[in-house]
C-alpha positions in Angstrom: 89.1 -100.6 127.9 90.6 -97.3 126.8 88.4 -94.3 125.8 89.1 -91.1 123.6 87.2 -88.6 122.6 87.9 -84.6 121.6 86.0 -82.3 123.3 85.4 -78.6 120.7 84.0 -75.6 121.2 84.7 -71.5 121.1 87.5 -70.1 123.4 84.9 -69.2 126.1 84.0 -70.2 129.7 81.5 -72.5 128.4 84.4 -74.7 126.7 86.3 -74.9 129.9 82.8 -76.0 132.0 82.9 -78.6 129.3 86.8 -80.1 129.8 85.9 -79.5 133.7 82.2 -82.0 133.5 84.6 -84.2 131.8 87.2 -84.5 134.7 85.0 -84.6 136.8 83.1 -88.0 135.4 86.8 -89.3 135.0 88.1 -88.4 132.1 91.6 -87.1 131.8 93.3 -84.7 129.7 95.5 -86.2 127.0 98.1 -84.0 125.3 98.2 -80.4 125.2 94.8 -78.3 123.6 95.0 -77.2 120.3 93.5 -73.9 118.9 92.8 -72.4 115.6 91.0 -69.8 114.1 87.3 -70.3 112.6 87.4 -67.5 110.1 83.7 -67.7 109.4 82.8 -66.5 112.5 86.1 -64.4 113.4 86.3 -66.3 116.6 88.7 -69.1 118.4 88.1 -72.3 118.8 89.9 -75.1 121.0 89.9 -78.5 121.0 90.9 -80.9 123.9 91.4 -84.7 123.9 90.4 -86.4 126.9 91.0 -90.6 127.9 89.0 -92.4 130.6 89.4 -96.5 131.5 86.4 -98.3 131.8 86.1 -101.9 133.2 83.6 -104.0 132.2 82.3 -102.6 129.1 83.1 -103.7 125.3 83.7 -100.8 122.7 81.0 -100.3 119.6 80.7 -97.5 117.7 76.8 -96.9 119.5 78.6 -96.1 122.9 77.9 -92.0 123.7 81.3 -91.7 125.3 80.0 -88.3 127.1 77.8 -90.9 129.6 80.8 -92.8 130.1 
């Protein structure tokens, strides 16, 4: 089974702990990360989507995919 989720977050080092935690478990980038700019808070934000395989297991909507 395929999964995909889209990791967020500010433009910061925290952000790119969170993509690296994800490779680590498995996951794999998918596509190139997007940015925009949150004018609320005057900052940058990034988004990354990430795909892992899994055998074994059967999708529902209840999975956390981060404990994948």
């Amino acid at each position: 089974m395929q999964l995909y989720r889209v990791l967020t977050g500010p433009d910061d080092s925290g952000f790119c702990h969170k993509v690296s935690a994800a490779l680590s478990k498995g996951w794999t980038l998918h596509g190139d990360p997007s940015y925009a700019h949150d004018p609320a808070s005057g900052s940058m934000r990034v988004a990354q989507a990430v795909t892992k395989t899994v055998e074994g297991k059967t999708y529902s909507p209840e999975m956390k995919l981060g404990e994948q």
